[in-house]
C-alpha positions in Angstrom: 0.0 0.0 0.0 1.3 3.3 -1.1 2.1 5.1 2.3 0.3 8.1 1.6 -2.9 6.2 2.0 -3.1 7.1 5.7 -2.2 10.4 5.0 -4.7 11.3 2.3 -7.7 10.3 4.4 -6.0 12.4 7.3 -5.3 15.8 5.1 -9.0 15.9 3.9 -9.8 15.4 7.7 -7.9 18.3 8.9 -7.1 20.3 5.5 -9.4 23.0 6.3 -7.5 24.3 10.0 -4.2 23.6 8.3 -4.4 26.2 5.9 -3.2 30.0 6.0 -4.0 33.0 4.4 -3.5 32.8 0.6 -0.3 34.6 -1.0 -0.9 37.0 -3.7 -1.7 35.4 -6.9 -2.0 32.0 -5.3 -4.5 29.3 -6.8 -5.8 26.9 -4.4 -7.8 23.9 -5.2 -8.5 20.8 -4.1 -10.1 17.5 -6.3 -10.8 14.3 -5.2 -7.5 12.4 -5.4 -3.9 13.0 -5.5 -2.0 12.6 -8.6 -0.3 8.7 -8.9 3.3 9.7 -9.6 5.5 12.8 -11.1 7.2 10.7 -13.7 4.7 11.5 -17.2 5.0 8.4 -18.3 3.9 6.3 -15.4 0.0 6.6 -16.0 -2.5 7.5 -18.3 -4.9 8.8 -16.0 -6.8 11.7 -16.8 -6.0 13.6 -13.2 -2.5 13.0 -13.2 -1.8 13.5 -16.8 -3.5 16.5 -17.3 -1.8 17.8 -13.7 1.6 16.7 -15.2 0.5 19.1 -17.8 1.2 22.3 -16.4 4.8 21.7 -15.3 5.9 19.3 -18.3 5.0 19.6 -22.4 5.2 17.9 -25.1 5.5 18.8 -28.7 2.3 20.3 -29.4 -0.6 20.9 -26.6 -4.1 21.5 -26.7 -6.5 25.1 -26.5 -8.9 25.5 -24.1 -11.4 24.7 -27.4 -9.5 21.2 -27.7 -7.7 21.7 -31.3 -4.2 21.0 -31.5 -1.6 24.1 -31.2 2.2 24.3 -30.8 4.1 24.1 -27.8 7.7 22.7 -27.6 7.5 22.4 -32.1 7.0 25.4 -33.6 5.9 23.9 -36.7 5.4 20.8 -38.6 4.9 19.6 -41.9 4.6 16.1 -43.9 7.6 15.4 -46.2 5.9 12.3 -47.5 3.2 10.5 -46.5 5.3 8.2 -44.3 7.3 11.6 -43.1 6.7 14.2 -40.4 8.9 16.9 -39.4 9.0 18.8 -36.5 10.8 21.7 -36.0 11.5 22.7 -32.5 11.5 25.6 -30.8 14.7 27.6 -29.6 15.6 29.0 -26.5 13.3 26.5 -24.3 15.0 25.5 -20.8 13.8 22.9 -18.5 13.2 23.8 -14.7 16.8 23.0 -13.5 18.0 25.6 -16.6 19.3 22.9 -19.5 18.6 23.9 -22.9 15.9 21.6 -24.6 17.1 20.0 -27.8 16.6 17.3 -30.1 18.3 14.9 -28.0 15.8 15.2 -25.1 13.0 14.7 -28.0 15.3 11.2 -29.5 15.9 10.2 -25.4 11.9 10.5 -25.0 10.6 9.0 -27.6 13.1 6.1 -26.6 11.5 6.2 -22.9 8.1 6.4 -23.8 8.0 2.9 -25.4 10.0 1.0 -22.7 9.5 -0.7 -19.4 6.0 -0.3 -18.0 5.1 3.3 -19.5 1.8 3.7 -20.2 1.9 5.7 -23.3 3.6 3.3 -25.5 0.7 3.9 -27.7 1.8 7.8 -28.3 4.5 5.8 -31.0 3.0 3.6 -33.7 4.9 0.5 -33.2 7.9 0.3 -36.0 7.9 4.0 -36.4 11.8 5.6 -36.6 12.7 8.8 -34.7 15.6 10.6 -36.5 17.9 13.8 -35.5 18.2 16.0 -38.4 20.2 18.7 -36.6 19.2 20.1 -32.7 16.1 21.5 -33.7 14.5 19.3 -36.4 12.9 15.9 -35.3 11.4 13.8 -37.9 9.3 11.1 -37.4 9.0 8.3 -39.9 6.1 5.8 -39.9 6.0 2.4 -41.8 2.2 3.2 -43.1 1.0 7.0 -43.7 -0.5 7.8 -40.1 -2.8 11.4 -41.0 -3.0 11.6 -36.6 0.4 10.8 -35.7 0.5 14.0 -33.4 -3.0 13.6 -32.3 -2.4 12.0 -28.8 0.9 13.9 -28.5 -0.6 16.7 -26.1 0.6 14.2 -23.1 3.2 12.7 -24.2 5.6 15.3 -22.8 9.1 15.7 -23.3 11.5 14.6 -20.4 15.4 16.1 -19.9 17.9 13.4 -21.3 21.0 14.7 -19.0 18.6 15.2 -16.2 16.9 11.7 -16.5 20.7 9.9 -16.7 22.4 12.0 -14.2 19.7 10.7 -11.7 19.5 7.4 -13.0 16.0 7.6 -14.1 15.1 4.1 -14.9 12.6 3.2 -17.4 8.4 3.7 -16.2 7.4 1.4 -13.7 4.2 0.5 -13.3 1.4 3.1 -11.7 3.6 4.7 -8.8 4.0 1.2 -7.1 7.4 1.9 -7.2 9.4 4.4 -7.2 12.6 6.2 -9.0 13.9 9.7 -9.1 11.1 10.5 -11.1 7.9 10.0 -9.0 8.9 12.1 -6.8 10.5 14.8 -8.5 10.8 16.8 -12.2 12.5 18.5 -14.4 10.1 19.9 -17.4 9.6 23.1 -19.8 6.4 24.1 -18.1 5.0 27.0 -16.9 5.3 26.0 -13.3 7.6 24.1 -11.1 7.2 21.9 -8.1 8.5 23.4 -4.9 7.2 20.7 -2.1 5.5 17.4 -3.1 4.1 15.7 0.0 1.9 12.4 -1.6 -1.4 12.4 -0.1 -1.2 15.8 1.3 -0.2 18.7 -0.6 2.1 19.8 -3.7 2.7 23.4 -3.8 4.2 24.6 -7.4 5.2 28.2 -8.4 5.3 29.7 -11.6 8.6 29.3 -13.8 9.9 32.9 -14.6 12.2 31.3 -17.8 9.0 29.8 -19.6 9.6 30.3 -23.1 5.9 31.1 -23.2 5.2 34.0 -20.4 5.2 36.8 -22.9 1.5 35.6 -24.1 0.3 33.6 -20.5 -3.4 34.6 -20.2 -3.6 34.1 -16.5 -1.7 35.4 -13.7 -1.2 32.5 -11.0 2.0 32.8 -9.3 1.8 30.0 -6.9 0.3 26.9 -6.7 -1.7 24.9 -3.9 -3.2 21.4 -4.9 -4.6 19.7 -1.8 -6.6 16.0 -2.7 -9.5 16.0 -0.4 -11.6 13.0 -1.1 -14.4 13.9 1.2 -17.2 16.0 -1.1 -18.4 18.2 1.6 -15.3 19.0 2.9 -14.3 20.2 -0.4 -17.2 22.4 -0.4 -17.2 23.4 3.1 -13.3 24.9 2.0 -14.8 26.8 -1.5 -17.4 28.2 0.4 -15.4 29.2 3.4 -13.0 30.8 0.7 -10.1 28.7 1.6 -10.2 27.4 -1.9 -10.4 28.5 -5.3 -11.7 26.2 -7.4 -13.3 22.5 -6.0 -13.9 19.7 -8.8 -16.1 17.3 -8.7 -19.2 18.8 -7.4 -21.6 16.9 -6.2 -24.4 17.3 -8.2 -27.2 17.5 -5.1 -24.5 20.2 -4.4 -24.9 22.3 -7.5 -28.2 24.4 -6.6 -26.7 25.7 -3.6 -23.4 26.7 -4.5 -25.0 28.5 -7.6 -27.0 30.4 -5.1 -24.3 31.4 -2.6 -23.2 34.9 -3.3 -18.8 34.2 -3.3 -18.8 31.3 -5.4 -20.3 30.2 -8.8 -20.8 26.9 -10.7 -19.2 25.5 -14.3 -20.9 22.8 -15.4 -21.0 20.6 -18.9 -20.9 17.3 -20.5 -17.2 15.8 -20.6 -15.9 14.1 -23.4 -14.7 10.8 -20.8 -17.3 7.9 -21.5 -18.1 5.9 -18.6 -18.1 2.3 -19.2 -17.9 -1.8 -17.9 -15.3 -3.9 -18.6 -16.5 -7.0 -18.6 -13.7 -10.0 -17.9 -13.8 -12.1 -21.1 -10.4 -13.7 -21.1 -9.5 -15.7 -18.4 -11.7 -19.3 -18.2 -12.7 -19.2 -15.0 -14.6 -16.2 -13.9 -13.5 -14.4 -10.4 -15.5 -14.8 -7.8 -17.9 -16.8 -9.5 -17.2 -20.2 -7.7 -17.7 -21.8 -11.7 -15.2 -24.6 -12.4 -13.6 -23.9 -15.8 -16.2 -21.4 -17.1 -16.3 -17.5 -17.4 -20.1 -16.6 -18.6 -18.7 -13.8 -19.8 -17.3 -15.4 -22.9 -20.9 -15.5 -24.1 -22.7 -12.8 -25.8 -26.0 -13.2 -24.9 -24.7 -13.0 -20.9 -22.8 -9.6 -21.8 -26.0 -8.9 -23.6 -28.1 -9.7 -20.6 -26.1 -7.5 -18.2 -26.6 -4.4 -20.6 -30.2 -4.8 -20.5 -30.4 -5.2 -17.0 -28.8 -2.1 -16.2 -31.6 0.9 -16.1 -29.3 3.9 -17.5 -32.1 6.6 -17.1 -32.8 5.8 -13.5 -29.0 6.1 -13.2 -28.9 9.4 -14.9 -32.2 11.2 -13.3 -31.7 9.7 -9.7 -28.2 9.3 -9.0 -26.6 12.1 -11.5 -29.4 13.7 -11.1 -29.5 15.1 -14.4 -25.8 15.3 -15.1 -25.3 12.8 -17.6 -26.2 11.9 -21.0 -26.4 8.0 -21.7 -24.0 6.8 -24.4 -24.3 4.0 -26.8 -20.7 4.1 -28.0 -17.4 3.8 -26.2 -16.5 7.5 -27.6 -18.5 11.0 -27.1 -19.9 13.3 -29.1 -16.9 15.8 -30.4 -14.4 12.9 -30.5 -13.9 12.1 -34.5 -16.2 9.1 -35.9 -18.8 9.5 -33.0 -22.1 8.6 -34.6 -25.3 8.5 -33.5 -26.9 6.3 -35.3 -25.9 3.4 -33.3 -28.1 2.8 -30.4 -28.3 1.5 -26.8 -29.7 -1.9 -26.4 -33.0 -0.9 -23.9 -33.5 -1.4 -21.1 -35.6 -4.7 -20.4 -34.7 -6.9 -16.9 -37.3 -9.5 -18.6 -35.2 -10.3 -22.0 -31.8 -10.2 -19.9 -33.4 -13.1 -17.8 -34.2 -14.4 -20.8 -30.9 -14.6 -22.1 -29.4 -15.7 -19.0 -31.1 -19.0 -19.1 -30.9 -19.2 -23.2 -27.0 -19.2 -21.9 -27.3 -21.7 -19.3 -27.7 -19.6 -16.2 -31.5 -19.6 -15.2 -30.5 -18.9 -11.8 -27.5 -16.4 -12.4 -23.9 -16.4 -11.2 -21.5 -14.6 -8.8 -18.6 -12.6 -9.8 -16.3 -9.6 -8.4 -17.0 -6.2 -9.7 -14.3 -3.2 -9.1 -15.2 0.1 -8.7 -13.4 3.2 -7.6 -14.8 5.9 -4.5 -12.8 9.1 -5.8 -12.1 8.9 -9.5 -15.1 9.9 -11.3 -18.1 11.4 -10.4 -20.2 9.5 -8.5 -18.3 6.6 -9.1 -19.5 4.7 -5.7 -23.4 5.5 -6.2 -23.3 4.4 -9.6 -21.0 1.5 -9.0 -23.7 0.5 -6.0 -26.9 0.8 -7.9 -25.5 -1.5 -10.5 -24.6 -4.3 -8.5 -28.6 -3.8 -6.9 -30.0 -3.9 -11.0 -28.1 -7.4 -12.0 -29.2 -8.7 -8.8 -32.4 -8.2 -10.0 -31.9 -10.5 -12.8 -30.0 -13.3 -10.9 -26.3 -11.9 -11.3 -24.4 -10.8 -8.0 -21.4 -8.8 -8.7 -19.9 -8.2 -5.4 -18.8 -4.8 -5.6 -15.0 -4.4 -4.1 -14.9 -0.2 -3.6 -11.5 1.3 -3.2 -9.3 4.4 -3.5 -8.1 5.4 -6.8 -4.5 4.1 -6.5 -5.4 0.9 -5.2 -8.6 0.3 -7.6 -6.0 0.9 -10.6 -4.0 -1.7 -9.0 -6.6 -3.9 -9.1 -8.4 -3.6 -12.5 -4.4 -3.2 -14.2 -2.9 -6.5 -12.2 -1.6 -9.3 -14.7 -3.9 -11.6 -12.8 -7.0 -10.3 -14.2 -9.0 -10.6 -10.8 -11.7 -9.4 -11.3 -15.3 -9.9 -13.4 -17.0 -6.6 -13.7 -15.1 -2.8 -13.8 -16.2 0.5 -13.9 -13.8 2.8 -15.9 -13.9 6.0 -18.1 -12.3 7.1 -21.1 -11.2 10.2 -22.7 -9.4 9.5 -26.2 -6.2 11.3 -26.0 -6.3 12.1 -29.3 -10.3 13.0 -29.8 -10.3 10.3 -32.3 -11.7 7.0 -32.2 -8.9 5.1 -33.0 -7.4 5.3 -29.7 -10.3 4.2 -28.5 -10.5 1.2 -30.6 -6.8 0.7 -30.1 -6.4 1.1 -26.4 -9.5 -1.3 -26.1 -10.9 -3.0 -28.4 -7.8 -4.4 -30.5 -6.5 -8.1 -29.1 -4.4 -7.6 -26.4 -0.9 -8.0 -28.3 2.5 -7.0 -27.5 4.5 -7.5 -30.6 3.3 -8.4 -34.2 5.4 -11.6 -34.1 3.4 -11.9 -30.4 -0.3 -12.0 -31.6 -1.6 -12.9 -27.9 -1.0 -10.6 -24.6 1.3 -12.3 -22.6 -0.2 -11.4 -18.9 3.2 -12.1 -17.3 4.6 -9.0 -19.5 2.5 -6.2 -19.6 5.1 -4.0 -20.4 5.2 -5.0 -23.9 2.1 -4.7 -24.6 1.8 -2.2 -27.8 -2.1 -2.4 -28.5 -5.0 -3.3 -26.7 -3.0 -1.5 -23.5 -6.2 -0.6 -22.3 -8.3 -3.3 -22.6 -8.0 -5.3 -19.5 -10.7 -7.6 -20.1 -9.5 -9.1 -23.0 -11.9 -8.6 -25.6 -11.0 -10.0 -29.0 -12.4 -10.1 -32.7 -9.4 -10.3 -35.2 -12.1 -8.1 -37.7 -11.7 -5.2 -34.9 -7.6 -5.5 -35.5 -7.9 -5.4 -39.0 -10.1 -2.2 -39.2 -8.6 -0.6 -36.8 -4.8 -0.8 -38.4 -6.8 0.3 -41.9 -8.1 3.5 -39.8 -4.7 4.2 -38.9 -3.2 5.0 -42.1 -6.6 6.0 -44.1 -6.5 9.2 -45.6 -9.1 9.4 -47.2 -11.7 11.5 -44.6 -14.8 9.8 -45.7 -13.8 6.7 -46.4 -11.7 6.8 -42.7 -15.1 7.6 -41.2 -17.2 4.6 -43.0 -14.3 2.0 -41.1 -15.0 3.7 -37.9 -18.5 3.3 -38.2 -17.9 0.0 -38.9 -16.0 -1.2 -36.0 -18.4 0.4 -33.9 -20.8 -1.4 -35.1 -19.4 -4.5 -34.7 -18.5 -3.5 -31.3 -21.7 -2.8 -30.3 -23.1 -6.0 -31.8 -20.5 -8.1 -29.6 -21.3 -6.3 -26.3 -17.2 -5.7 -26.5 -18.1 -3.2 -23.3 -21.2 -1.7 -22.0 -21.0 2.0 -22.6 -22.9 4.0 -19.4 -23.1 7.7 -19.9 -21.1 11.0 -20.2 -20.3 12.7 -17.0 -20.9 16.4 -17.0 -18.1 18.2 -14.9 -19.5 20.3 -12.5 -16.9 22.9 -11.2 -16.8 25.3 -7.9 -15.3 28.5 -8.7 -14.8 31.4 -6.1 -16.5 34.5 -8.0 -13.0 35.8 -7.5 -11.4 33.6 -10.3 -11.6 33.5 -14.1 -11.6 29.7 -15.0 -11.9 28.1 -18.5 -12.9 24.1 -17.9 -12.0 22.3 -21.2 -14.6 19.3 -22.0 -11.8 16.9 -21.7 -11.5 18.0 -17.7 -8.0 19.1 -17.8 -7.5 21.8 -15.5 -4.9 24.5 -17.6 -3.6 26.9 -14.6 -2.0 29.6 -17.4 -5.9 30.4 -18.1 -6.6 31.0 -14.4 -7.1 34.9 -13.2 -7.6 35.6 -9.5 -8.6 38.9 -8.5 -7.6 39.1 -4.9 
């Protein structure tokens, strides 16, 4: 157990005394959890990454509108289909004041794709980084790739002589264990860590070398992040002005924050899709006390728990409103959403059905993971689930845990588990990553077609797709989206795979969060639909 565990549940105890009056300029704000690790490439999670994002960067970065925009390339261009250059941008230092080059560029795209980093993806497997001179990168891909820098916004760049001086060792796993890196940085960012206490409090201040101060919008000088995973207490601290901007909101919270006269409310659909990971891979299902079987395997049972979930009810009751029920695995303003593919309904009486078509009259047990401070509402809607499939005869035993441990769990070679909550933002607003992350066979080298579970840090596609799901016709469409392009045509594959998708039950898609923030009427915040939290668009008027 990380040892800050303790320590997290004591800070949001005691946050609120411990806290003094607020130098000029300083944001404070507080979220549910505490960010996994420091090194960038240790987890794609959308909390940490998109915290990571303020003090590292990567080649390009995205607006507050989500479209792509330089940041450490000035410019780019395609030489050939197969080609992209990038041409870097000059007189960028990193934190400890080394000049960024085209080394720390060849060093990251070398770290990126080894040990247990978990944004191997950011590289197409095969694809050649070359030096041209210090400040020309190109990139060249085995198939023409028309979003190679699509999901490039976090995959920042990381100081080569920094990273070997203290022996920074290639990503381990999560932040189970640690190196030079989880606990400290070195990026091009426009702020700096000062103290990082894991589980308590990480204090940053702005970096006065950023290449980029000239144009910053906002005018935070310090930086106080504090993870409170209590939702009142969070509250209690915005409206007690102790805190500048609280996120998640409850939603049974919203009304009365909007009506309190110091603080106001920003609130909107997300582009994160909620969804269930069903364990179709291993043959015996956990927790299910079957003897070599996993009903999961069949369709009609994957079928049968989708029908037996009541996504409204979910949505008017325990969102209260905040949510719009999804059919697909991406959201609407992520490329090849389409909505002409459509939720199987809700109907308890045909998932019973299926369940004894499939053998199981009765139902089955299994174990069903689910986090308490990761998404909104994650526990509620975690809890009423687990009540609708007992309805129909399944029992999924829900096991609820912190956000570092519940990552643990779902992510674990062993697979221990038959039912997972999750969400997913495509890094690159494209459905491909979604269909690669999770729907392509787990594989980790082409000469490799199956995922070896003892070696998950191999893995180069289907990184994300921890229940195994498998249809070769998924890997074969997806590699053709890849390097289609041909607009149309790419979006007649994506519809496609989604289709097929949908008709296998691959995942049962729940609903679109909408992020509700807490915003002292003091500050200027812009919330981006993809609930990264960009501090150099902050204004405080104290």
């Amino acid at each position: 157990m990380p040892r800050w565990t303790l320590a997290l549940s004591l800070a949001s105890a005691t946050f609120l005394s411990a806290f003094g009056p607020a130098a000029a300029n300083e944001l404070r704000f507080a979220s549910q959890g505490d960010l996994v690790s420091l090194d960038p490439y240790a987890v794609e999670e959308v909390f940490t990454s998109g915290f990571l994002g303020n003090v590292y960067e990567g080649l390009v970065r995205r607006a507050p509108d989500l479209t792509i925009e330089p940041a450490l390339a000035e410019r780019w261009e395609n030489v050939s289909p197969t080609q992209w250059r990038f041409h870097l941008r000059k007189g960028v230092t990193f934190h400890d004041g080394s000049p960024f080059t085209a080394d720390d560029v060849i060093f990251s795209a070398e770290r990126v794709r080894s040990g247990a980093s978990d944004f191997k993806n950011r590289l197409p497997a095969g694809i050649e980084v070359v030096k041209v001179d210090d400040f020309t990168v190109d990139f060249v891909t085995k198939e023409p790739n028309p979003i190679l820098n699509f999901t490039w916004a976090n995959w920042y760049i990381m100081s080569k002589s920094w990273a070997e001086a203290n022996k920074v060792a290639p990503p381990t796993k999560g932040g189970d264990t640690e190196n030079f890196a989880t606990l400290h940085e070195n990026g091009t960012g426009p702020y700096k860590v000062d103290k990082r206490e894991p589980g308590i409090r990480t204090t940053l201040e702005a970096f006065p070398q950023w290449w980029g101060n000239a144009d910053k919008k906002g005018n935070v000088d310090k930086v106080t992040y504090t993870p409170v995973p209590n939702p009142a207490t969070r509250v209690a601290g915005l409206l007690s002005a102790q805190l500048d901007v609280v996120f998640p909101i409850p939603v049974q919270d919203i009304k009365r924050l909007e009506a309190a006269p110091n603080v106001g409310v920003i609130a909107g659909p997300e582009v994160r899709t909620m969804y269930l990971s069903m364990n179709q891979w291993k043959d015996m299902l956990p927790g299910s006390g079957l003897e070599g079987v996993n009903p999961l395997k069949d369709r009609r049972v994957r079928e049968a728990i989708y029908r037996a979930i009541d996504i409204n009810a979910i949505r008017d009751r325990i969102m209260r409103g905040q949510a719009t029920p999804s059919a697909l695995m991406v959201a609407p303003g992520v490329n090849g959403f389409t909505d002409t593919i459509k939720r199987y309904e809700y109907d308890p009486a045909k998932a019973k059905a299926l369940l004894a078509e499939a053998g199981y009259p009765d139902g089955f047990s299994m174990t069903y993971q689910c986090s308490n401070d990761m998404y909104v509402n994650d526990e509620a809607t975690c809890l009423a689930i687990s009540s609708m499939l007992a309805k129909v005869g399944v029992t999924a035993k829900p096991n609820i845990q912190p956000r570092a441990k519940y990552l643990e769990s779902v992510t674990a070679p062993s697979m221990d588990f038959g039912l997972a909550i999750l969400g997913t933002t495509p890094a690159s607003l494209d459905s491909h990553i979604a269909l690669n992350s999770l729907h392509m066979c787990p594989r980790t080298a082409a000469d490799r077609p199956l995922w070896n579970k003892d070696d998950l840090s191999k893995i180069v596609a289907g990184k994300s797709n921890f229940g195994g799901y498998c249809n070769p016709e998924i890997d074969k469409l997806a590699d053709a989206i890849l390097k289609e392009t041909d607009t149309a045509k790419r979006n007649e594959l994506i519809t496609q795979a989604w289709t097929i998708t949908t008709n296998d039950v691959a995942y049962i898609p729940l609903h679109q969060t909408w992020a509700a923030w807490g915003i002292a009427k003091s500050a200027k915040v812009e919330r981006r639909a993809d609930n990264v939290f960009d501090w150099r668009h902050v204004t405080l008027g104290k």
